[in-house]
N, CA, C and O of each residue as an XYZ file, in Angstrom:
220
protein
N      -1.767     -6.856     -3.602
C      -1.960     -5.630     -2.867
C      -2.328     -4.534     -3.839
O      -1.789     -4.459     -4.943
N      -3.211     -3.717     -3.439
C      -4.121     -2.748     -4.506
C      -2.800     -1.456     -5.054
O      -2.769     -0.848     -6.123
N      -1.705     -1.354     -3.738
C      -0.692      0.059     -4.365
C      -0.008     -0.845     -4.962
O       0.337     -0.301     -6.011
N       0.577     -2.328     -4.941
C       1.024     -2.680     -5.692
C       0.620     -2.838     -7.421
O       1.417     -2.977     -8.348
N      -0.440     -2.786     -7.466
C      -1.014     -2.943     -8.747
C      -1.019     -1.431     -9.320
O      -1.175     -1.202    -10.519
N      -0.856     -0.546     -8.467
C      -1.469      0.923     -9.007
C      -2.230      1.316     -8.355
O      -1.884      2.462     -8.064
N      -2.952      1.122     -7.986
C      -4.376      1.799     -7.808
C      -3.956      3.092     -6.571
O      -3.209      2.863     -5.619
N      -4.570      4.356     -6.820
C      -4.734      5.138     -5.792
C      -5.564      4.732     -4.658
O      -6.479      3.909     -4.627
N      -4.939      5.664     -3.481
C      -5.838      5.444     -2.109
C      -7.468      5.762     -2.169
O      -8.332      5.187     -1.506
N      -7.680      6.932     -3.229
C      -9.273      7.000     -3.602
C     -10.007      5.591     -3.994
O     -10.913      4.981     -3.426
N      -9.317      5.329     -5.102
C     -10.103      4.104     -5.378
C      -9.874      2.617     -4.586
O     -10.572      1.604     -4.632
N      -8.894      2.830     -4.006
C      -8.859      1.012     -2.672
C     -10.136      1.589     -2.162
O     -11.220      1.008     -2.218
N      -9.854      3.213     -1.476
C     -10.975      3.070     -0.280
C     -12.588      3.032     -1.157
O     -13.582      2.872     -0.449
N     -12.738      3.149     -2.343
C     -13.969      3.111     -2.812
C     -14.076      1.253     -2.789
O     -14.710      0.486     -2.064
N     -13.310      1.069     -3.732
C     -13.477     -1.018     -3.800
C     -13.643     -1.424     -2.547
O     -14.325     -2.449     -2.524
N     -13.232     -0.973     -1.235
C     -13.320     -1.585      0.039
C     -14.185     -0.680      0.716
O     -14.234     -0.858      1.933
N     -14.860      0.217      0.268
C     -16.021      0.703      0.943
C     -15.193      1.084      2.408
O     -15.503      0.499      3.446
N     -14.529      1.723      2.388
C     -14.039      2.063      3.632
C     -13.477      4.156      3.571
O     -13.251      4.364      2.379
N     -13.276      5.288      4.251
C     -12.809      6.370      4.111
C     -11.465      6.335      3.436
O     -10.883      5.260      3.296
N     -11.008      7.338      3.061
C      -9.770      7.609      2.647
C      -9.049      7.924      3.307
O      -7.876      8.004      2.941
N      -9.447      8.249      4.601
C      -8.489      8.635      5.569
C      -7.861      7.328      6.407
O      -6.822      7.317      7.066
N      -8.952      6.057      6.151
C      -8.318      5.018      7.160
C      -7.599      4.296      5.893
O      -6.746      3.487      6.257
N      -7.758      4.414      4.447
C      -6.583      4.140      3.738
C      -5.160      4.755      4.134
O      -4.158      4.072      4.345
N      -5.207      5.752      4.184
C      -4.158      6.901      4.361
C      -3.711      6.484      5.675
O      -2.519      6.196      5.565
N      -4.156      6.296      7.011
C      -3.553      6.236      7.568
C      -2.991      4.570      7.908
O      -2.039      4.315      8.646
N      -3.705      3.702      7.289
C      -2.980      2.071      6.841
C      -1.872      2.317      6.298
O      -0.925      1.626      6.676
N      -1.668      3.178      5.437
C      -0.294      3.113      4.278
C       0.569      3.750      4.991
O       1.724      3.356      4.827
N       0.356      4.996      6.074
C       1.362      5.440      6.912
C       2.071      4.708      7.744
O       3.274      4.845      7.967
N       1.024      3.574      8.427
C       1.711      2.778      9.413
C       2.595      1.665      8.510
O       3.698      1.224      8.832
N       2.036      1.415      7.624
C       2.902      0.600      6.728
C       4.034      0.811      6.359
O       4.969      0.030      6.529
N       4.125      2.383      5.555
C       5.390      3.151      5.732
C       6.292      3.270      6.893
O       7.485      3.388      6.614
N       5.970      3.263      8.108
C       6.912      3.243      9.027
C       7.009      2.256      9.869
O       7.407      2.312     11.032
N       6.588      1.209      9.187
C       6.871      0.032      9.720
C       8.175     -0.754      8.730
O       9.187     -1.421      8.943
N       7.610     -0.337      7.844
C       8.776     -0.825      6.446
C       9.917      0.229      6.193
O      10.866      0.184      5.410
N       9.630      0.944      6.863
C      11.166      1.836      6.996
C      10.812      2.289      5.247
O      11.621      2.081      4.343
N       9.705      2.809      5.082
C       9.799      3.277      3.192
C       9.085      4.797      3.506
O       8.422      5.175      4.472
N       9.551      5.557      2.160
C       8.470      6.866      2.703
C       7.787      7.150      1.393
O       7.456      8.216      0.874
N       7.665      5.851      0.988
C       6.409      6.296     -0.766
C       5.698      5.495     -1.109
O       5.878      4.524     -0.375
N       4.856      5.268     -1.914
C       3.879      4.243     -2.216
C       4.978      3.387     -3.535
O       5.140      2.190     -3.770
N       5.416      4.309     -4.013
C       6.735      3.596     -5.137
C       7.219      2.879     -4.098
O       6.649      1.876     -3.670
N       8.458      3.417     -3.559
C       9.163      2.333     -2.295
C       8.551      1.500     -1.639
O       9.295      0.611     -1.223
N       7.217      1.365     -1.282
C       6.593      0.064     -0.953
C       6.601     -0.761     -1.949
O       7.214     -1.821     -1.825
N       5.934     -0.456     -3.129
C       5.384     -1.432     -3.795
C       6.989     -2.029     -4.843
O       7.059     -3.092     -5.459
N       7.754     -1.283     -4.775
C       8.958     -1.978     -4.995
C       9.710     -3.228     -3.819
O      10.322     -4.250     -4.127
N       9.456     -2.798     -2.700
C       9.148     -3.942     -1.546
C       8.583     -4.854     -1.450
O       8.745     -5.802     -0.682
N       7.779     -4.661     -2.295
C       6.512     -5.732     -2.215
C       7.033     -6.890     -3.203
O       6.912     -8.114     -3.146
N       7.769     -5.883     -4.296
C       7.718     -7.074     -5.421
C       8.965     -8.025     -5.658
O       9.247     -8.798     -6.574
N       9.587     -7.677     -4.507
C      10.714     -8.326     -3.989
C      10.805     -9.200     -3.013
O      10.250     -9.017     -1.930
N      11.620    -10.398     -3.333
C      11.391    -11.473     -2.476
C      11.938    -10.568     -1.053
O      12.503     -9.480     -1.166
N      11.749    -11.018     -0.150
C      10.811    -12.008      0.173
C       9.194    -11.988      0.206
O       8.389    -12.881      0.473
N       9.018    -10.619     -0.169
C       7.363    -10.492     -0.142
C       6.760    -10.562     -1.380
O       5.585    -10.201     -1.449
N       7.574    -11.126     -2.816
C       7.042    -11.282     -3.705
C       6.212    -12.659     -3.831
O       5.655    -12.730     -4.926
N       6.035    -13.525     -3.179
C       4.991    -14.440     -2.922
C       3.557    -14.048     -2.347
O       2.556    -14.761     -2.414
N       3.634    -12.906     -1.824
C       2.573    -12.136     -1.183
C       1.571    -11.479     -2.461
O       0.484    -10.970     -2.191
N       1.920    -11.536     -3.405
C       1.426    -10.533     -4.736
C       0.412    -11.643     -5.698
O      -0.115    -11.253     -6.739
């Protein structure tokens, strides 16, 4: 996953050719789906089982 690695929402949405706003609003729903309110607190989620097979 691209916040897992670092990368800002500018540059996912440039590598995926997509706005920054439909980054932004992917990571929101993500955020409140995962009960997290940061791109840190996700990607510390991420790198934890059980979603560390996902990486």
């Amino acid at each position: 996953m691209a916040l897992a690695s670092g990368l800002v929402p500018k540059r996912i949405a440039l590598n995926h050719s997509v706005s920054i706003e439909t980054i932004r609003t992917q990571m929101k729903t993500l955020y409140r789906k995962l009960e997290v309110n940061s791109a840190i607190e996700l990607a510390a989620m991420l790198n934890t089982a059980p979603f560390a097979f996902l990486g």
